[in-house]
TORLOPA-202556 format. One record per residue (C-alpha): residue number from 1; residue in three letters; z, x negated, y. Coordinates in steps of 0.05 Angstrom, whole numbers. Layout:
<node><roti>NUM</roti><guba>ALA</guba><up>Z</up><east>X</east><north>Y</north></node>
...
This chain:
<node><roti>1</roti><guba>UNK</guba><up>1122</up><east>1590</east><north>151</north></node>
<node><roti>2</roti><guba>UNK</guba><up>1065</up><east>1546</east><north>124</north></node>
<node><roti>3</roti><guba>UNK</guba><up>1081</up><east>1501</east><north>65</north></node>
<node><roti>4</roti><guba>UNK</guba><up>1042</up><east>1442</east><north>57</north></node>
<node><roti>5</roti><guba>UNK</guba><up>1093</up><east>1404</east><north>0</north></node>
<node><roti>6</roti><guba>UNK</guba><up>1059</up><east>1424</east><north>-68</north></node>
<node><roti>7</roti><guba>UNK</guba><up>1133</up><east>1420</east><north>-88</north></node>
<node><roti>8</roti><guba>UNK</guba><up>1176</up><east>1473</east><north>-74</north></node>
<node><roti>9</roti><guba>UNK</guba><up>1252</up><east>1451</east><north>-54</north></node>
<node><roti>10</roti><guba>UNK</guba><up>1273</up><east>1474</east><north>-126</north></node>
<node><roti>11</roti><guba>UNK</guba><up>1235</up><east>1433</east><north>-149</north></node>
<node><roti>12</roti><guba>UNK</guba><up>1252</up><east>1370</east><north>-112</north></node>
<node><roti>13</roti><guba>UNK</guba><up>1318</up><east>1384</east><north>-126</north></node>
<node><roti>14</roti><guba>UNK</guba><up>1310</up><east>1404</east><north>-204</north></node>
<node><roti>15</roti><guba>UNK</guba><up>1344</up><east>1465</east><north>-204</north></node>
<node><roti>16</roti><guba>UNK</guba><up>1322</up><east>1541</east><north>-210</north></node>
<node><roti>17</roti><guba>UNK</guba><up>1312</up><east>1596</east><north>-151</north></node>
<node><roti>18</roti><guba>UNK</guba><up>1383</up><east>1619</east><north>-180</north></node>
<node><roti>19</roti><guba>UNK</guba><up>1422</up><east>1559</east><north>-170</north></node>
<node><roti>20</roti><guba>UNK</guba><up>1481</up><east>1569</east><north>-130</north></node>
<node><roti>21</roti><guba>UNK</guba><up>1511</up><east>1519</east><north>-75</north></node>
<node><roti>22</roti><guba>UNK</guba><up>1548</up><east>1477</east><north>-122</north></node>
<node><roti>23</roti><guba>UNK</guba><up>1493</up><east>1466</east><north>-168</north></node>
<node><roti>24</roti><guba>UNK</guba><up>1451</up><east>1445</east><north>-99</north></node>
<node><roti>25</roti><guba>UNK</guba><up>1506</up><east>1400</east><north>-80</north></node>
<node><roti>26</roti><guba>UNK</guba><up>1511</up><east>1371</east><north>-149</north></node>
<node><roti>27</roti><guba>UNK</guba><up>1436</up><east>1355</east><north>-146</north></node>
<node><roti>28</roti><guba>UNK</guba><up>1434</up><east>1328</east><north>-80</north></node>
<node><roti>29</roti><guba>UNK</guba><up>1487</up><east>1283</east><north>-93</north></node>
<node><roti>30</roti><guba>UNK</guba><up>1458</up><east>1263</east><north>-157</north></node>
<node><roti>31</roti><guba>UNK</guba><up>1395</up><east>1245</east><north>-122</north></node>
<node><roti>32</roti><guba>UNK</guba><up>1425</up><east>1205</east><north>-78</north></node>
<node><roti>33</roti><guba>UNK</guba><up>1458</up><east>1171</east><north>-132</north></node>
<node><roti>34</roti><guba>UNK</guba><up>1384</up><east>1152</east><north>-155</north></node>
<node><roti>35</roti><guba>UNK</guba><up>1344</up><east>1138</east><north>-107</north></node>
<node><roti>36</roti><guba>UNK</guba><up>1397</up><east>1103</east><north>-49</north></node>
<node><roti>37</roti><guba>UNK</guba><up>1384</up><east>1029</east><north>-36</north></node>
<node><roti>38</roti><guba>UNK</guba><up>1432</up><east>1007</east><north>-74</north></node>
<node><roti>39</roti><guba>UNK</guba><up>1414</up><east>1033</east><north>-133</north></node>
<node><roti>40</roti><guba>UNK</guba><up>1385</up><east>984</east><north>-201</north></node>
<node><roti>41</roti><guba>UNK</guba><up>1354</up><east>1041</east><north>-233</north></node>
<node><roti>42</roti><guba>UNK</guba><up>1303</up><east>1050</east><north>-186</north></node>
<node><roti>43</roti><guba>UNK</guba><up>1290</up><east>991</east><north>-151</north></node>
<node><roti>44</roti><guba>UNK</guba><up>1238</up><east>955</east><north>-187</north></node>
<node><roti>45</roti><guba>UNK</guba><up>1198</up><east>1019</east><north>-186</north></node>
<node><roti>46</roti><guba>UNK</guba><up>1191</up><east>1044</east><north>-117</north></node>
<node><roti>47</roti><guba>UNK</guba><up>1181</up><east>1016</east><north>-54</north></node>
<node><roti>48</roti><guba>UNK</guba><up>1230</up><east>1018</east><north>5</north></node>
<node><roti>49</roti><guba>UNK</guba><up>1174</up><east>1062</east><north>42</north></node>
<node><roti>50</roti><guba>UNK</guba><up>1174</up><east>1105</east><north>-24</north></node>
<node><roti>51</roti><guba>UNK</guba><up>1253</up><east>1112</east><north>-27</north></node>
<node><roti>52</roti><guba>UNK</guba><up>1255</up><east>1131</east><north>35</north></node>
<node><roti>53</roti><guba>UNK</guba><up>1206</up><east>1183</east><north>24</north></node>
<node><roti>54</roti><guba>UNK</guba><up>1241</up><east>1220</east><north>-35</north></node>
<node><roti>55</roti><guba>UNK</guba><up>1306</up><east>1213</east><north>1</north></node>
<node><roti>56</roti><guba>UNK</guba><up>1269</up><east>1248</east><north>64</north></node>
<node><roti>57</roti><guba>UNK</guba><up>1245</up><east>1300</east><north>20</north></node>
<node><roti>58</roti><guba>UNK</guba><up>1305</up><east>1303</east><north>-11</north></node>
<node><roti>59</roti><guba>UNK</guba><up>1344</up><east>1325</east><north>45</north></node>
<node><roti>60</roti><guba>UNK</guba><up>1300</up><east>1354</east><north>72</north></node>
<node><roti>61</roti><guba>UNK</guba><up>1303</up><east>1412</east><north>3</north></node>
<node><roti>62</roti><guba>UNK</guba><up>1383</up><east>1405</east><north>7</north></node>
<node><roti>63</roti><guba>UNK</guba><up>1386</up><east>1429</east><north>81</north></node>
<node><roti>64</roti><guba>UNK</guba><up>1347</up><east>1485</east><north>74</north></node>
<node><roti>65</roti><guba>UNK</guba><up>1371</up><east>1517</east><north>12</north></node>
<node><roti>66</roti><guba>UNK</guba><up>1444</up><east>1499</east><north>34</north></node>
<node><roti>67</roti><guba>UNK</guba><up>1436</up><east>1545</east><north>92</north></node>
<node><roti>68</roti><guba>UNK</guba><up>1440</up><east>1622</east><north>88</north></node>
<node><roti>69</roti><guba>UNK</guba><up>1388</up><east>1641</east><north>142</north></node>
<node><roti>70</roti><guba>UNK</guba><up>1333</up><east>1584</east><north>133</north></node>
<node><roti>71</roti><guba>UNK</guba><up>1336</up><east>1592</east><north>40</north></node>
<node><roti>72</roti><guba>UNK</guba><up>1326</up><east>1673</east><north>55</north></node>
<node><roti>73</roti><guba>UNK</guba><up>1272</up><east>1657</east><north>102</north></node>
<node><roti>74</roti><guba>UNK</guba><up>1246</up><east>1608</east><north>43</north></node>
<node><roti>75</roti><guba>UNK</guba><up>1248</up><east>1650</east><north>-16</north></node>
<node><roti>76</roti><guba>UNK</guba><up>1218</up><east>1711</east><north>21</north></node>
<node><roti>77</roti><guba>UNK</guba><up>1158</up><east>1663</east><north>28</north></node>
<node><roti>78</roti><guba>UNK</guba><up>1158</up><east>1634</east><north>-30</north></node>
<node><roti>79</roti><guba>UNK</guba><up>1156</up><east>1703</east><north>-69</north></node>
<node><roti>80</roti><guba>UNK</guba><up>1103</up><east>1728</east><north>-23</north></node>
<node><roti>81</roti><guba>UNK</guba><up>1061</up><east>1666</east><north>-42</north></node>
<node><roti>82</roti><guba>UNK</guba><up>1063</up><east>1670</east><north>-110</north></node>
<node><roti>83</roti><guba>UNK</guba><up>1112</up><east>1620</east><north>-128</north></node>
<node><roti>84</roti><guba>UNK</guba><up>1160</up><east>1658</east><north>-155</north></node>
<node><roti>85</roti><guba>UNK</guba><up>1176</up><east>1727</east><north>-181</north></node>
<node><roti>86</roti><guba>UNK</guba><up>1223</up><east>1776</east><north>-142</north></node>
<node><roti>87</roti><guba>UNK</guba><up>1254</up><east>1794</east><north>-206</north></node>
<node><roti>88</roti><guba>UNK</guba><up>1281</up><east>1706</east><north>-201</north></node>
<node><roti>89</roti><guba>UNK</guba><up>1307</up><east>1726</east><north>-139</north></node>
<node><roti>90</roti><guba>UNK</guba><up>1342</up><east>1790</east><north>-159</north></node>
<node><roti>91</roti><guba>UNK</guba><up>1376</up><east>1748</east><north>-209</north></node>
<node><roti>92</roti><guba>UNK</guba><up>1420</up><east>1715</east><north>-155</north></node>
<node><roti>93</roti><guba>UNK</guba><up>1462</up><east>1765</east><north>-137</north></node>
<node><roti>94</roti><guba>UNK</guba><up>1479</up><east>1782</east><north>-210</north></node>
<node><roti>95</roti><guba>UNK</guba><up>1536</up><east>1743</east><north>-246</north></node>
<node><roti>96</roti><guba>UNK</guba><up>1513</up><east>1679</east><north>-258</north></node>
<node><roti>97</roti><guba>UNK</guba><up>1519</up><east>1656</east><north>-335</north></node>
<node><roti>98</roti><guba>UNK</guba><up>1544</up><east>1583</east><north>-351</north></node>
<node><roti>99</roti><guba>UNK</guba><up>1463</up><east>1548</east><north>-347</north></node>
<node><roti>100</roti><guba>UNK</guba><up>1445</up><east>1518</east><north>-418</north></node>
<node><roti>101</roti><guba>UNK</guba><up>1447</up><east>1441</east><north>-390</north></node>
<node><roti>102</roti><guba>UNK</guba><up>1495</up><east>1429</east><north>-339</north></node>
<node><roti>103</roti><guba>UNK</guba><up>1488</up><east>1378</east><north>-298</north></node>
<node><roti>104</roti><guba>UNK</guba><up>1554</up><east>1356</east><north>-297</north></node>
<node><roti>105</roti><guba>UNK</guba><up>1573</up><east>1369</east><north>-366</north></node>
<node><roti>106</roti><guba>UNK</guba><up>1574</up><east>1300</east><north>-394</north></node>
<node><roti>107</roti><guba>UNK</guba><up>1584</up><east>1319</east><north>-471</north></node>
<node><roti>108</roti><guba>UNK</guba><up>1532</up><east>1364</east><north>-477</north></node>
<node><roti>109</roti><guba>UNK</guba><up>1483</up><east>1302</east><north>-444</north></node>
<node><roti>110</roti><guba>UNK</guba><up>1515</up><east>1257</east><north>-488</north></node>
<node><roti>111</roti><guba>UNK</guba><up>1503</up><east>1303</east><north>-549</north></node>
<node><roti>112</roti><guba>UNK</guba><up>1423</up><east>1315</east><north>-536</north></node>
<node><roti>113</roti><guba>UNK</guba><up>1418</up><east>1237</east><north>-532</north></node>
<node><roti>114</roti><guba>UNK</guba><up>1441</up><east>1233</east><north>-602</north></node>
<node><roti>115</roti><guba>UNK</guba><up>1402</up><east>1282</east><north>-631</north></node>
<node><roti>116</roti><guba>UNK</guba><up>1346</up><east>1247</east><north>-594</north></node>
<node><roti>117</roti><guba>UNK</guba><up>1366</up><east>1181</east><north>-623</north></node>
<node><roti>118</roti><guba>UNK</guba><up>1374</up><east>1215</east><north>-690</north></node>
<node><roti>119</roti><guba>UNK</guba><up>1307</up><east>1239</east><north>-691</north></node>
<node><roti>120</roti><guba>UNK</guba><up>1274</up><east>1183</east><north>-674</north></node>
<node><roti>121</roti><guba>UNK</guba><up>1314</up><east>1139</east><north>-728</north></node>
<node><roti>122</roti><guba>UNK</guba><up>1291</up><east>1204</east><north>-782</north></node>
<node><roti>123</roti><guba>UNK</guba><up>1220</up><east>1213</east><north>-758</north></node>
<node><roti>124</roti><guba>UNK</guba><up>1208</up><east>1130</east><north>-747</north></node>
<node><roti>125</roti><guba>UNK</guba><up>1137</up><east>1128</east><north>-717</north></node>
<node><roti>126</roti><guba>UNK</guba><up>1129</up><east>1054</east><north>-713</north></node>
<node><roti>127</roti><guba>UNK</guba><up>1053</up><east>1062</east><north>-721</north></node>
<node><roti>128</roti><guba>UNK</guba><up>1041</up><east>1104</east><north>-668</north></node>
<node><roti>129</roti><guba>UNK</guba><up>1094</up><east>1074</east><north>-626</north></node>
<node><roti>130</roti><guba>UNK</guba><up>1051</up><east>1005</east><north>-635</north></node>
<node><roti>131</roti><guba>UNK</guba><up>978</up><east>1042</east><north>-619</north></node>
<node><roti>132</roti><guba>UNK</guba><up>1011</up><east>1076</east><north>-553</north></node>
<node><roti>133</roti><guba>UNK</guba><up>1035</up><east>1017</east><north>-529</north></node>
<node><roti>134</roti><guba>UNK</guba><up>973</up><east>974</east><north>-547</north></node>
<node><roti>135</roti><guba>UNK</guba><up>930</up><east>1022</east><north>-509</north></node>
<node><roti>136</roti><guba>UNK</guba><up>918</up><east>998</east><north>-428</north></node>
<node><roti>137</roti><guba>UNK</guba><up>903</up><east>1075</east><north>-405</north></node>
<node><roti>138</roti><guba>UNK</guba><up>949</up><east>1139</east><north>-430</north></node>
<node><roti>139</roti><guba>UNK</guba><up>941</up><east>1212</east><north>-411</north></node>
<node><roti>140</roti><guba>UNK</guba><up>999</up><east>1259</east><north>-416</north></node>
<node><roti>141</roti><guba>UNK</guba><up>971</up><east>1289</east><north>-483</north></node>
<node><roti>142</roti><guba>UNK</guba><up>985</up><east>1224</east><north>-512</north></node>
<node><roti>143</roti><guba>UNK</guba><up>1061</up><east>1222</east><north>-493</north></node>
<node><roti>144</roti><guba>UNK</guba><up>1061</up><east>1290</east><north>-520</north></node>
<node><roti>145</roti><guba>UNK</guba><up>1028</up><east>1273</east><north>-587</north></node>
<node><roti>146</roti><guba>UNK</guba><up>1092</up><east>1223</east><north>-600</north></node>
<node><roti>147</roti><guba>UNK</guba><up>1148</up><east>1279</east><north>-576</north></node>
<node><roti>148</roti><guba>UNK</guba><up>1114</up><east>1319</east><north>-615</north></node>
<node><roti>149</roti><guba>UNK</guba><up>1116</up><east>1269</east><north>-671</north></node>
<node><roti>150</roti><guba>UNK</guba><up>1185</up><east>1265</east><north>-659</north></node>
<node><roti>151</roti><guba>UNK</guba><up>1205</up><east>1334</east><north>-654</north></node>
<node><roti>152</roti><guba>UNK</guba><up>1231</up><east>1343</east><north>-595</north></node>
<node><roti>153</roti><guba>UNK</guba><up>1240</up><east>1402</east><north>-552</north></node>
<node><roti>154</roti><guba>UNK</guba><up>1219</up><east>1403</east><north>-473</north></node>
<node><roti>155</roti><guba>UNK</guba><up>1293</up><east>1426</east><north>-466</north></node>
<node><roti>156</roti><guba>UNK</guba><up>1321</up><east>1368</east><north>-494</north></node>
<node><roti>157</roti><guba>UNK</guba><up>1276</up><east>1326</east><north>-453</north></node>
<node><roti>158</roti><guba>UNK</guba><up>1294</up><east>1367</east><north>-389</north></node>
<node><roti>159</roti><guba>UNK</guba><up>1369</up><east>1356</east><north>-408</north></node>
<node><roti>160</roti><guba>UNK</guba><up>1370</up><east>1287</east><north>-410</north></node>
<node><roti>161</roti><guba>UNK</guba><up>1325</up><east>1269</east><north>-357</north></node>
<node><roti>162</roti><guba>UNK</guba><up>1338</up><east>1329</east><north>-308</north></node>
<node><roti>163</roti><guba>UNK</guba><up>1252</up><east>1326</east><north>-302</north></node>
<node><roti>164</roti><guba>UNK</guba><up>1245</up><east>1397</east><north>-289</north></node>
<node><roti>165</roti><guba>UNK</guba><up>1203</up><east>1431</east><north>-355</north></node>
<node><roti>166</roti><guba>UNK</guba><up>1147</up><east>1452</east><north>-310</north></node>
<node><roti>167</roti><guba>UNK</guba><up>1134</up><east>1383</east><north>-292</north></node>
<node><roti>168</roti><guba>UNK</guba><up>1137</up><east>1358</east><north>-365</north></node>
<node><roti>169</roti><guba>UNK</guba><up>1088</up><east>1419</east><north>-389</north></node>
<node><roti>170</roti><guba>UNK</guba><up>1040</up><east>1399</east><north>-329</north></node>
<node><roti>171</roti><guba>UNK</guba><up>1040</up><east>1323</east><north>-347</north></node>
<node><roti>172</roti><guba>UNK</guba><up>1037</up><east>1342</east><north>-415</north></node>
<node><roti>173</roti><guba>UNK</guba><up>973</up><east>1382</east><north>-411</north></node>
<node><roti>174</roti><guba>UNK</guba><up>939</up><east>1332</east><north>-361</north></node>
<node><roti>175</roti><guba>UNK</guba><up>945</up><east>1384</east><north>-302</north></node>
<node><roti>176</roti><guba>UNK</guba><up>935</up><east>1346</east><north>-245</north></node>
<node><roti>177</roti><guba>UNK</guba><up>931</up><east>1402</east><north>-189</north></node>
<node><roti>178</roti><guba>UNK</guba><up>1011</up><east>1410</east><north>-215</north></node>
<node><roti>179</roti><guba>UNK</guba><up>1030</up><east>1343</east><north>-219</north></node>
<node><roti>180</roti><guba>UNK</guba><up>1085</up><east>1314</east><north>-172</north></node>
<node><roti>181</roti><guba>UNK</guba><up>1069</up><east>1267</east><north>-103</north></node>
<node><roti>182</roti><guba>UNK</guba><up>1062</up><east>1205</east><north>-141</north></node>
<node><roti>183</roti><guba>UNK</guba><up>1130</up><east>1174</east><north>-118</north></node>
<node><roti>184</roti><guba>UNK</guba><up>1162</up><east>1227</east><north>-157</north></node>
<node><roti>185</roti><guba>UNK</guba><up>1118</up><east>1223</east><north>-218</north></node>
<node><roti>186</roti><guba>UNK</guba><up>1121</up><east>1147</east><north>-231</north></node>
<node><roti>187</roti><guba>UNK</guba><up>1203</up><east>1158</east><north>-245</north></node>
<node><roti>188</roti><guba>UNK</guba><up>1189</up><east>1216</east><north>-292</north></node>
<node><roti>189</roti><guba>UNK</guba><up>1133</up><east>1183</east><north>-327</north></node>
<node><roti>190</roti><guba>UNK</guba><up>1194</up><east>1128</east><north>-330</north></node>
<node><roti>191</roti><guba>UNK</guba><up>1244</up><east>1169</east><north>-353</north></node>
<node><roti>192</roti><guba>UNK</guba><up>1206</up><east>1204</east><north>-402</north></node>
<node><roti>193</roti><guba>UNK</guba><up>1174</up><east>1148</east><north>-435</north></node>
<node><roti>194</roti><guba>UNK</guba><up>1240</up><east>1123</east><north>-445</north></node>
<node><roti>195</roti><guba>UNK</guba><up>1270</up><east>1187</east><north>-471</north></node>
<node><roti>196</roti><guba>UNK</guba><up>1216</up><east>1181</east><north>-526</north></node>
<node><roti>197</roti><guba>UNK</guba><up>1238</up><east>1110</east><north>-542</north></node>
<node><roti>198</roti><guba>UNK</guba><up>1174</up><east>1081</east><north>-507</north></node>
<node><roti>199</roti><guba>UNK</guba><up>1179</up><east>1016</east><north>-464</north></node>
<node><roti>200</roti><guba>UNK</guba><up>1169</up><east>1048</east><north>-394</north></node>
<node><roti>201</roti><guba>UNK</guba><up>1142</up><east>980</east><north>-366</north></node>
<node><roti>202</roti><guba>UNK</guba><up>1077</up><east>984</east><north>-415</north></node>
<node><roti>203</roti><guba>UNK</guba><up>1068</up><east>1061</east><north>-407</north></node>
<node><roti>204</roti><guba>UNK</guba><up>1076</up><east>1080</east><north>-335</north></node>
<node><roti>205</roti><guba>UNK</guba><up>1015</up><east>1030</east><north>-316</north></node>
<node><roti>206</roti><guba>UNK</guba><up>973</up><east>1059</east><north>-373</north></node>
<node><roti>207</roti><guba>UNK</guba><up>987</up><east>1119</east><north>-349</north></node>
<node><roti>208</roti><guba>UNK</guba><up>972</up><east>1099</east><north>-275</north></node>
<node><roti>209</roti><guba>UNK</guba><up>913</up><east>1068</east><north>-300</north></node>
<node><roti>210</roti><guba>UNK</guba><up>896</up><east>1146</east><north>-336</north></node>
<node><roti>211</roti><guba>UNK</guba><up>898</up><east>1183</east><north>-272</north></node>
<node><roti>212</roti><guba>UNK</guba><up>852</up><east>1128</east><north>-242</north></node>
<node><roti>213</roti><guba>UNK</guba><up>803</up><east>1147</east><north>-289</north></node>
<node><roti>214</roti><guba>UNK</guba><up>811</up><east>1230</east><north>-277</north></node>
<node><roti>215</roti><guba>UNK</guba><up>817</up><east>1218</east><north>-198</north></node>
């Protein structure tokens, strides 16, 4: 089976090579939620080619993994590639314990968004808020330099946004090679400039504007 997507379908669908059908619905769905048509959060940022894309992909992941046969066949080459360790795999047939971010469980969301909010009130970078937003290019280090400034752990970023942690770590250390198709990255780089109190609308062109300058 040759893979071509430098994102696996866990990936696409934010979850880990343990997640079990539920937790493949539940990210499907929430997907959906996102990136359908009819959705405000999204719409000013993508295109109706680019929705369409993610959806595609989307589903693409979902029906895959949701099937027995086909996510065996997956995994086996996923493990011989590389991608992940057999030891992940194992995991799956052991008893599952409760993840440490639920997707679904609303208090504990609610809960990292007020220690977030807390943090940023007890930190208060308004200088460096002002110089990020005055610059016209931003690399990943830079977003970094004000989480860091902040605080904040990649898991509490990961639980609020769902952006999986390997993402964040790759735009965080300006790794391109591991960096999302761009119609996935310009919602994270949305999400997470927001998550850091950062108007998204100023950072995600200078940060479009960075990887012009690294192409």
């Amino acid at each position: 089976m040759k893979q071509s997507d430098e994102q696996t379908h866990y990936d696409v669908l934010g979850i880990s090579v343990t997640a079990g059908p539920e937790q493949i619905q539940a990210a499907y769905s929430e997907l959906l939620a996102i990136y359908d048509t009819d959705s405000l959060s999204t719409y000013s940022l993508f295109s109706g080619s680019e929705r369409q894309a993610i959806l595609e992909r989307s589903k693409k992941a979902y029906k895959v993994l949701m099937d027995a046969r086909k996510r065996e066949e997956y995994d086996r080459y996923l493990t011989e590639a590389g991608h992940v360790s057999s030891a992940d795999m194992e995991k799956r047939d052991q008893r599952q314990p409760k993840p440490m971010f639920s997707m679904h469980d609303e208090q504990t969301i609610r809960q990292t968004k007020k220690n977030i909010q807390k943090k940023q009130v007890d930190m208060d970078t308004p200088s460096l808020k002002e110089d990020i937003h005055a610059r016209t290019a931003l690399s990943g280090a830079d977003l970094k330099s004000v989480r860091t400034s902040l605080h904040l752990e990649l898991n509490e970023i990961f639980a609020v946004t769902r952006i999986p942690v390997a993402v964040l770590r790759a735009i965080e250390e300006d790794v391109m090679q591991k960096l999302p198709s761009p119609v996935y990255l310009k919602g994270y780089i949305k999400q997470y400039a927001e998550c850091l109190g950062l108007d998204s609308s100023i950072i995600l062109p200078a940060y479009l504007n960075y990887l012009k300058t690294v192409s």
